[in-house]
C-alpha atoms as one frame of an Amber mdcrd trajectory, in Angstrom:
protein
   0.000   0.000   0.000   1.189   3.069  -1.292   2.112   6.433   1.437  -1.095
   8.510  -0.429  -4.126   5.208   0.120  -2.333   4.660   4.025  -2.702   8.155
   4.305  -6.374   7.874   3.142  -7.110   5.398   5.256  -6.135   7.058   8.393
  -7.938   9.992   7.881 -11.582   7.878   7.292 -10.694   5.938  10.234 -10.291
   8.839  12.219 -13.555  10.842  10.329 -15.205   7.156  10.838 -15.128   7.788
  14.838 -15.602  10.967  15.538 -18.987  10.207  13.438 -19.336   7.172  15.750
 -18.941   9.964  19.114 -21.740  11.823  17.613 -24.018   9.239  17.528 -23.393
   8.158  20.708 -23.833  11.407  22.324 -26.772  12.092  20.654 -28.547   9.181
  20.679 -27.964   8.034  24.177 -27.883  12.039  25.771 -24.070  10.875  26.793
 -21.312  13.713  26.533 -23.642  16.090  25.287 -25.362  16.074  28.623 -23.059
  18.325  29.873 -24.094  21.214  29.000 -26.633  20.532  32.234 -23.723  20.177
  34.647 -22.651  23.403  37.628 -21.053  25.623  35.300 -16.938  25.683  36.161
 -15.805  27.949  37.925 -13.352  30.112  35.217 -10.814  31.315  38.312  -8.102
  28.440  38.825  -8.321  27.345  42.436  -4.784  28.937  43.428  -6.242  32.414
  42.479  -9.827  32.116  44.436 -10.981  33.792  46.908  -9.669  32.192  50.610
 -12.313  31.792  53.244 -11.407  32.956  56.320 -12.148  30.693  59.828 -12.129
  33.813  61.717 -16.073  34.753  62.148 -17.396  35.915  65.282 -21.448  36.505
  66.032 -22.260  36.438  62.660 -25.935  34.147  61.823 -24.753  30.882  60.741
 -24.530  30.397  57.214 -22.321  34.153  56.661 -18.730  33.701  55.988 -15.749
  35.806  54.373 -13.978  35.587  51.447 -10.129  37.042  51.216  -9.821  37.989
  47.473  -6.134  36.843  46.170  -4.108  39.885  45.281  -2.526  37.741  42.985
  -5.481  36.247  41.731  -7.260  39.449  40.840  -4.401  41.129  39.289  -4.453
  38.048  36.997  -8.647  36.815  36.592  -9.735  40.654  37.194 -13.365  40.966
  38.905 -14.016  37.224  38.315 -11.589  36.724  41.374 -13.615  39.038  43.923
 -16.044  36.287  43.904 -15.547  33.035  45.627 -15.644  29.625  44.091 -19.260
  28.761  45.341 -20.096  31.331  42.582 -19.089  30.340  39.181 -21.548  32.024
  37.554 -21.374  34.947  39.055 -17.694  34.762  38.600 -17.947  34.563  34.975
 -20.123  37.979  34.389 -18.535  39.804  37.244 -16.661  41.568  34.340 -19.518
  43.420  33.204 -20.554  45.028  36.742 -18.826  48.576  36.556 -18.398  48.637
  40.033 -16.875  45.294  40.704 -14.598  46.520  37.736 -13.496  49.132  40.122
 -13.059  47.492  43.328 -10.878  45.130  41.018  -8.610  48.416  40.316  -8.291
  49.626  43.493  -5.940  48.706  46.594  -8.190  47.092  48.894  -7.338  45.872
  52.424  -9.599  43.478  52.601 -11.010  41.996  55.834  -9.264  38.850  57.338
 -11.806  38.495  60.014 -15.517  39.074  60.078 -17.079  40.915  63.648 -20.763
  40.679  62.958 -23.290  42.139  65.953 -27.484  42.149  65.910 -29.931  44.861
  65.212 -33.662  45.447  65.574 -33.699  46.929  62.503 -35.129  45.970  59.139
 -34.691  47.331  55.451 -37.299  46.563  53.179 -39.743  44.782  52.176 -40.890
  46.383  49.250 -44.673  47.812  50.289 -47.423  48.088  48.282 -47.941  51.224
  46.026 -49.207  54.287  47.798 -52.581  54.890  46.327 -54.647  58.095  46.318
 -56.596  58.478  49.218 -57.574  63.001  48.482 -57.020  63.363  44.528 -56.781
  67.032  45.196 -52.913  66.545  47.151 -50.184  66.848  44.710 -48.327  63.874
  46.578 -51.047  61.373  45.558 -51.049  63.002  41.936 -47.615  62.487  41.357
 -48.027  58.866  43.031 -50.483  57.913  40.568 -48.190  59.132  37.499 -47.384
  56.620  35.252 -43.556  54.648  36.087 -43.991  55.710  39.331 -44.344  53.730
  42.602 -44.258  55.702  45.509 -42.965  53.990  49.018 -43.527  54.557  52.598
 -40.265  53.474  53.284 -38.002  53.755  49.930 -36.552  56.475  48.037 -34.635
  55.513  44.517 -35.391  53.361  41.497 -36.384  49.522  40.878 -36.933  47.747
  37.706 -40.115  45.596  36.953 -40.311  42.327  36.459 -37.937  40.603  33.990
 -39.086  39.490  30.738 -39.265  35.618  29.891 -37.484  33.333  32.754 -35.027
  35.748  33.664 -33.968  36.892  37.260 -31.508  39.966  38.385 -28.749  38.377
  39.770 -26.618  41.408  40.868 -27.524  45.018  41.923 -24.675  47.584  42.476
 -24.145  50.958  42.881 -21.812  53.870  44.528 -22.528  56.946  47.392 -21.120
  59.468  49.781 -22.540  58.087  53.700 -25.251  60.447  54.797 -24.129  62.989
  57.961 -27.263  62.698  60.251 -25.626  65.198  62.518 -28.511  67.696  61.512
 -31.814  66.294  62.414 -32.846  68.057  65.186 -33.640  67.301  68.549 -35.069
  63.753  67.265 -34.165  60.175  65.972 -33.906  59.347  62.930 -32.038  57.226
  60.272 -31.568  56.612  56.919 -29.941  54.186  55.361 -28.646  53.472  51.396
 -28.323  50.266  49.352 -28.446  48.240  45.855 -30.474  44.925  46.336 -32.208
  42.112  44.310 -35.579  40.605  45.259 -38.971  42.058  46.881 -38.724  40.520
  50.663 -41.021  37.831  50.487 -40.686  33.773  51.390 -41.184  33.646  47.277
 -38.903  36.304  46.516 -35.864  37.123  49.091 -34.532  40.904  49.343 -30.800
  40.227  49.143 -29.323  43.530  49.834 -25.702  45.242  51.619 -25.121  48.850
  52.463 -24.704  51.908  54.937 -26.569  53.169  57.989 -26.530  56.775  59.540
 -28.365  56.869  62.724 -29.050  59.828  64.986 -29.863  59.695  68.750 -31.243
  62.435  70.591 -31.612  62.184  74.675 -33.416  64.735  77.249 -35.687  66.042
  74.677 -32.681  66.916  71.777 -30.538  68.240  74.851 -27.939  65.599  73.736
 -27.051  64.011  70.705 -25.419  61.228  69.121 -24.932  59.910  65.795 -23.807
  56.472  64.136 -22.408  55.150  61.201 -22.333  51.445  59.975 -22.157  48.712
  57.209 -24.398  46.012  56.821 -25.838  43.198  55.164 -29.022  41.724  55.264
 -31.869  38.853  53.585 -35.358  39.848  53.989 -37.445  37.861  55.117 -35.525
  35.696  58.034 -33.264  38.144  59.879 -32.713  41.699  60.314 -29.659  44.410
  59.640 -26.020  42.464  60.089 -24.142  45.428  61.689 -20.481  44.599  59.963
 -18.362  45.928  63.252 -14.925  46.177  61.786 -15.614  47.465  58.256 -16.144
  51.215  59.764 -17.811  53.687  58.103 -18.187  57.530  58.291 -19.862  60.356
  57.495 -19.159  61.294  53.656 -16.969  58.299  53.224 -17.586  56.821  49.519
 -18.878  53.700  49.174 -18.870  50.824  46.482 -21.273  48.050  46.895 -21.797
  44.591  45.014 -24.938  42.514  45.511 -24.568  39.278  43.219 -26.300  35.992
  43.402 -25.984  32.722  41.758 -28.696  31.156  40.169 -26.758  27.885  39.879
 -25.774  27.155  43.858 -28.259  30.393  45.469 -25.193  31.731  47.382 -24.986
  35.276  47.495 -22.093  37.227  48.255 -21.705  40.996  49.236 -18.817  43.273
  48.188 -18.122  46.210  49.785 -15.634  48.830  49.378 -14.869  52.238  51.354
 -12.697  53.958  48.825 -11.740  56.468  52.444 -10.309  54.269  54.325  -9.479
  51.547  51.844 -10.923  49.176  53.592 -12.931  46.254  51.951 -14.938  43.186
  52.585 -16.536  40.110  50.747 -19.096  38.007  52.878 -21.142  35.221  51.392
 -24.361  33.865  52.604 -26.699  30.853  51.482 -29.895  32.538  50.415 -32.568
  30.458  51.484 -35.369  30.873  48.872 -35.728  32.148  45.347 -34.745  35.879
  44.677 -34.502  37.995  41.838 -37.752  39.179  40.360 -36.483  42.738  40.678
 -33.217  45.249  41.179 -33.673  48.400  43.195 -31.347  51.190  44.270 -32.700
  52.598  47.289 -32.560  55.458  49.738 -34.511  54.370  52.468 -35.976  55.426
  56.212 -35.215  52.373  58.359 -38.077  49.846  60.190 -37.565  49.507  63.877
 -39.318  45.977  65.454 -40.740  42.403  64.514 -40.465  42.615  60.037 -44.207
  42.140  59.993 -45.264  45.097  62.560 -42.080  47.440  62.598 -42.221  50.994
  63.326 -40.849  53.525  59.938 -38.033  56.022  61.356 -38.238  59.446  60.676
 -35.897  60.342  57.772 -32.560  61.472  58.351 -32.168  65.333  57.269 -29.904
  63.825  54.366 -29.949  66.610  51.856 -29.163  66.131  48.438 -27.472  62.048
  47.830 -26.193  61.229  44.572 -26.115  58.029  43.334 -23.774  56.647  40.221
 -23.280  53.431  38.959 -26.280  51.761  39.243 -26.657  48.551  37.470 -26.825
  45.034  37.688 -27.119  41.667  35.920 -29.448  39.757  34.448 -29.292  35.971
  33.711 -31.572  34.098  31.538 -30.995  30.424  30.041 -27.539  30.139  31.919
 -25.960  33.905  30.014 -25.820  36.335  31.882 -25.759  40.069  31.022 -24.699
  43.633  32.518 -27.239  46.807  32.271 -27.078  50.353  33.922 -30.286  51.496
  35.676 -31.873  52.865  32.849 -31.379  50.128  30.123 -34.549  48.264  32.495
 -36.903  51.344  32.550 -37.083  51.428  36.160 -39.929  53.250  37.827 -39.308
  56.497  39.760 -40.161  55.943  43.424 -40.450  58.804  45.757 -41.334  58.118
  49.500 -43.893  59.557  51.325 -45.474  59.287  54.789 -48.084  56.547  55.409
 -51.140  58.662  54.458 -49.624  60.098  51.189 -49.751  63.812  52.578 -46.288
  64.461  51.853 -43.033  63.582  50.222 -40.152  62.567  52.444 -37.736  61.955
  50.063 -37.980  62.602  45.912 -36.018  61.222  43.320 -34.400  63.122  39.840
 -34.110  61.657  36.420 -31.641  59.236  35.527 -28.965  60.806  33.830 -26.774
  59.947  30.457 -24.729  57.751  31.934 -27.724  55.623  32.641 -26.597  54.812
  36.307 -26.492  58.356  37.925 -29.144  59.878  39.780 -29.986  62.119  42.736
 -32.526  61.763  45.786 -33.715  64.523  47.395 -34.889  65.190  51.232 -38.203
  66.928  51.307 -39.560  66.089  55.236 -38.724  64.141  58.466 -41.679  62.332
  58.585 -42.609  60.913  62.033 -42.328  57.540  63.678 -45.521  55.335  62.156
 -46.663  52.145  61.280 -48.408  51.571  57.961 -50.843  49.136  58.181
């Protein structure tokens, strides 16, 4: 047999079975069943993420992450995220602000000092309705693309189209002062989040609280800043003790879930004091019907009968680099604010008298925007 026919041969031998593969895989839903199998994570082990054992009072179920220097220098945002998020890890790329944390010198935490609150964020309410057509508050509720809150203050997207859920909310801000309130107390606090707060659809959410306390009748004063994480429903704020924050400190914040293992993990970055922190936490329930970036008056008590704050004397907060993610059929994709149409939502009291807090356009970057503080608003309940 000649070099050209053994030559010939080889290559219809070889044609012969990768023909015989095919079959096989799809015939007998063999090697092409992969495709259903936890998508890999795209960071090599040696680069990930390190949990640390070092936890203290935190719920069970939070840990930390310690990003590799190394790792992120090499794998960019993908290695901000630990390995029980491969999906995540493979779209962090197109979050702006995990892009940014990924350029900056963070310190990042080593150990996590968690401590309890009685304080809640969220849930989303149901839309103030017009009770007296004549008040310009309940006009201006019952605009179109708007969705006025007794507790929020910011913008939130509908619900996706098709079978697709957020997975990641994000967004930067200045920490309120709430050194000028008065002789009262009153918080407010500031945060990107996924989800509505409800046993079918989590509020998975990370950000800032400014407190004021007033004592003998505004006499004396104190005031408080603080990071924090929290799920809603199932616990309440996670005060993050040694991740300090202060008044006009800037703050980057990542909320991302995984729609392949439901972990969550939230990064957060104080570009003043260069301090940083990634914490992970199972999420117990689906999330993701919604994103929302939110200026908010906090809930004090039991999640189902709390008490609304009144509203920190804020002033004027701007807000850039809102965005998120959306995943749909196992791709995942990045969007500012504005790509999703979000609807405006101002907050008012309980009755819908008056505004407590209004919210400008979105501006041309699609992610910037600016609340407003109209009114302190008074301790209530809403029923």
């Amino acid at each position: 047999m000649g070099e050209l026919e053994l030559f010939r041969l080889r290559k219809l031998s070889t044609l012969a079975a990768v023909c015989a593969a095919t079959v096989l895989a799809v015939g007998t839903g063999g090697p092409s069943a992969t495709a259903a199998q936890p998508t890999p994570s795209p960071v090599p082990s040696a680069a990930q993420s390190r949990p640390a054992a070092d936890v203290h009072d935190c719920p069970s179920g939070v840990s930390l992450n310690v990003p590799s220097a190394a790792g992120i220098a090499k794998y960019g945002a993908s290695a901000l995220l630990p390995a029980s998020m491969p999906q995540a890890q493979r779209a962090a790329d197109t979050s702006p602000v995990l892009q940014k944390i990924a350029h900056s010198n963070v310190q990042w935490l080593t150990s996590l000092d968690c401590s309890a609150t009685t304080l809640t964020n969220g849930p989303k309410r149901a839309q103030s309705r017009s009770v007296r057509p004549a008040d310009t508050p309940q006009q201006i509720c019952a605009l179109p693309n708007t969705n006025c809150q007794p507790n929020w203050s910011g913008y939130q997207t509908g619900t996706p189209r098709g079978a697709g859920t957020y997975s990641d909310a994000s967004m930067e801000w200045d920490v309120p002062n709430a050194s000028h309130s008065g002789d009262r107390n009153a918080h407010v606090t500031i945060w990107p989040g996924i989800g509505v707060g409800s046993d079918a659809d989590k509020l998975v959410q990370a950000g800032t609280e400014s407190v004021q306390y007033s004592f003998l009748g505004g006499l004396f004063h104190t005031q408080r800043y603080y990071a924090w994480i929290e799920i809603v429903p199932g616990e309440y704020e996670i005060r993050i003790s040694n991740l300090p924050v202060h008044p006009g400190d800037h703050m980057l914040v990542d909320v991302s879930y995984d729609t392949t293992t439901h972990n969550a993990t939230f990064t957060m970055y104080n570009t003043s004091t260069g301090k940083g922190g990634s914490i992970s936490q199972a999420v117990n329930g689906p999330t993701g019907s919604q994103s929302e970036w939110i200026v908010e008056r906090t809930c004090e008590g039991s999640q189902h009968s709390c008490k609304y704050t009144p509203l920190v004397k804020y002033g004027a907060e701007k807000i850039t680099n809102a965005g998120g993610q959306l995943t749909e059929g196992g791709s995942t994709s990045g969007f500012f604010a504005a790509q999703m149409q979000p609807q405006n939502t101002p907050m008012t009291d309980c009755k819908v008298t008056k505004f407590l807090s209004t919210v400008g356009p979105l501006d041309s970057t699609g992610g910037g925007f600016t609340t407003t503080w109209q009114d302190y608003g008074k301790s209530e309940k809403c029923n």
